[in-house]
C-alpha positions in Angstrom: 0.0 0.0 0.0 3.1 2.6 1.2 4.6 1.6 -2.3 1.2 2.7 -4.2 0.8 5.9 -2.7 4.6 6.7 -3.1 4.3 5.8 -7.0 0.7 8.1 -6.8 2.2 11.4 -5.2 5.6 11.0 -7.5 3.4 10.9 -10.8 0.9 13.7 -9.3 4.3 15.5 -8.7 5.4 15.1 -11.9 2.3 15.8 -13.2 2.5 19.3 -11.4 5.5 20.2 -12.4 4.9 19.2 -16.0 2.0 21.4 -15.5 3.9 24.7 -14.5 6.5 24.3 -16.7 3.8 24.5 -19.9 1.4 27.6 -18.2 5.0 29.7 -17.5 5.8 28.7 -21.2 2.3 29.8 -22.4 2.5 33.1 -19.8 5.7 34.1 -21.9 4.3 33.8 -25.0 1.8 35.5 -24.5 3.5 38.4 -23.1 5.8 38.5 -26.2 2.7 38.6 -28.2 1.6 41.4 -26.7 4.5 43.1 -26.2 4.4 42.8 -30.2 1.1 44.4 -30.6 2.2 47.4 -28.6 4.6 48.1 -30.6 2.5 47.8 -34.1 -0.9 49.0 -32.6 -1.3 53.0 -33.4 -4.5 54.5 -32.2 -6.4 55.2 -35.3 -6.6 58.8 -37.0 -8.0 61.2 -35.1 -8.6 63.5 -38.1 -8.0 63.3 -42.0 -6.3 66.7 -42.2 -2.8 66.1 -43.1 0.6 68.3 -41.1 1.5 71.1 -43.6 -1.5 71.3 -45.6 -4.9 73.6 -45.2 -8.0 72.1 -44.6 -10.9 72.2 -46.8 -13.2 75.7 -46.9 -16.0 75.8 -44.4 -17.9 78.7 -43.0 -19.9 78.1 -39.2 -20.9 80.3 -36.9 -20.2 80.3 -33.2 -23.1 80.0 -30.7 -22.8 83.8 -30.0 -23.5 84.7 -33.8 -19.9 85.1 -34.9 -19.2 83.7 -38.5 -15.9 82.2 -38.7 -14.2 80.6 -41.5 -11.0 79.1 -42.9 -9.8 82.7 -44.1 -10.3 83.9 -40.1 -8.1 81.4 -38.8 -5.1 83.8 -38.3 -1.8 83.3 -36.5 -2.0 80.4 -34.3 -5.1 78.7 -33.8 -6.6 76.3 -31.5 -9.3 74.0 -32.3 -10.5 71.3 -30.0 -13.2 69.2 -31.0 -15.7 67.8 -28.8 -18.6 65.2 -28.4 -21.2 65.3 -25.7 -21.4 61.2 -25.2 -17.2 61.1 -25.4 -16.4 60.7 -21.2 -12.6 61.2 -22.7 -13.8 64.6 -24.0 -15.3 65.5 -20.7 -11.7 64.4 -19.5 -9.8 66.5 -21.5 -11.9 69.9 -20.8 -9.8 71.3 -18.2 -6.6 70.5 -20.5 -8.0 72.6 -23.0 -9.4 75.3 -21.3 -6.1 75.5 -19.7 -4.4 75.6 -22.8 -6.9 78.2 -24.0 -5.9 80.1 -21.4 -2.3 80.3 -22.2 -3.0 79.8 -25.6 -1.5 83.3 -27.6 -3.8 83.1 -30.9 -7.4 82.4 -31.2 -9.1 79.4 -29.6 -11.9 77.4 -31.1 -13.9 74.9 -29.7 -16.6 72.3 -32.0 -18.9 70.4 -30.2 -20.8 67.9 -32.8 -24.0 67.2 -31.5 -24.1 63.5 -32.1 -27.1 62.8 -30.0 -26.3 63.6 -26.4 -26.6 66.7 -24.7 -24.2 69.4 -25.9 -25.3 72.0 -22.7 -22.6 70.8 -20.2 -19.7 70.6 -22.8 -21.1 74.0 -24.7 -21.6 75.7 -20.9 -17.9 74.7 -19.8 -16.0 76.0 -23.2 -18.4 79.0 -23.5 -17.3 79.6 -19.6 -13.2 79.9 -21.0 -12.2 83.0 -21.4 -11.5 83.3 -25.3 -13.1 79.9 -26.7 -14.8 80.8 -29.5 -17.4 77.5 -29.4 -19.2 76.2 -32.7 -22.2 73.9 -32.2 -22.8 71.8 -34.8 -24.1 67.8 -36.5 -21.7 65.1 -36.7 -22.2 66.1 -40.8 -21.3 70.2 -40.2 -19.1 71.8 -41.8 -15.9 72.6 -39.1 -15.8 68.9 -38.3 -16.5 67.8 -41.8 -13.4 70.8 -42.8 -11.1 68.9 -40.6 -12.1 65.1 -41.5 -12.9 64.4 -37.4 -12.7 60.8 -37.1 -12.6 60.3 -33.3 -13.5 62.6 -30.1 -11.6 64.7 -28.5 -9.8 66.0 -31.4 -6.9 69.1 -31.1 -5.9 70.7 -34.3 -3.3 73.7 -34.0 -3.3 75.4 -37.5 -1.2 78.7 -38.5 -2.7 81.4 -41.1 -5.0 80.5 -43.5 -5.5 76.8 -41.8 -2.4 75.3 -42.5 -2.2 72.1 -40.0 0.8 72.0 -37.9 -0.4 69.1 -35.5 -3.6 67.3 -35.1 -4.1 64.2 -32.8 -5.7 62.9 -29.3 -3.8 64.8 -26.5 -4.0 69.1 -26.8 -1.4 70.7 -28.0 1.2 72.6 -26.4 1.5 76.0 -28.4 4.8 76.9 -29.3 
């Protein structure tokens, strides 16, 4: 009987260690694999407008009645687009009223009314001192201008609407 159980706890043993040996080899594979995919996965384009070229004409006007338009974008120009259903846009309002703030040029803020309700996001930019803000449809003309694909959005154009960056995080003016 001694014998029996000796032979039963060395094969469970074995079988044990067998056992680790295969879930620590499948534990680094699988980190390699995603270690891999960090490296290749890029967040998808934020925007279609293109570094070093103007964006297409459009005309809007702001919620106070102001008409703006790609001619009016002068000097330095923020643009932060915005979506009411987007919790990362609701994250990022303080970074870009804080950069509106600092910001040395003319600040402009979209919100596309996709469906949600625009009032809070509106009320917060219109609140920043500056922020020129532009309610408008998912179709409108600023976002459609810009080729928004994903919320929040920062564009920083020079005269004329030129793009020098566009992407996820605001900008930093230089």
């Amino acid at each position: 009987m001694t014998t029996a159980l000796l032979v039963a706890v060395l094969l469970l043993t074995a079988l044990t260690l067998f056992n680790l040996v295969v879930v620590l080899g499948v534990v680094r594979r699988l980190r390699a694999y995603e270690n891999r995919l960090g490296d290749l996965a890029e967040p998808p384009p934020v925007s279609t407008a293109t570094v070093g070229e103007p964006v297409a004409d459009f005309s809007a006007s702001t919620v106070d009645g102001r008409r703006v338009d790609r001619s009016s974008l002068t000097g330095q120009t923020l643009i932060g687009f915005f979506s009411p259903d987007c919790p990362a846009c609701h994250e990022r309002l303080g970074d870009f009223r804080a950069a509106a703030a600092r910001h040395p040029g003319d600040v402009l803020a979209v919100v596309v009314d996709d469906g949600g309700d625009p009032a809070p996001v509106v009320g917060a930019l219109t609140g920043a001192g500056g922020v020129a803000v532009i309610l408008e449809d998912p179709e409108g003309p600023v976002a459609g201008a810009f080729g928004v694909r994903g919320f929040p959005a920062f564009v920083l154009v020079r005269d004329g609407g030129v793009v020098e960056s566009v992407g996820y995080q605001v900008p930093v003016p230089a």
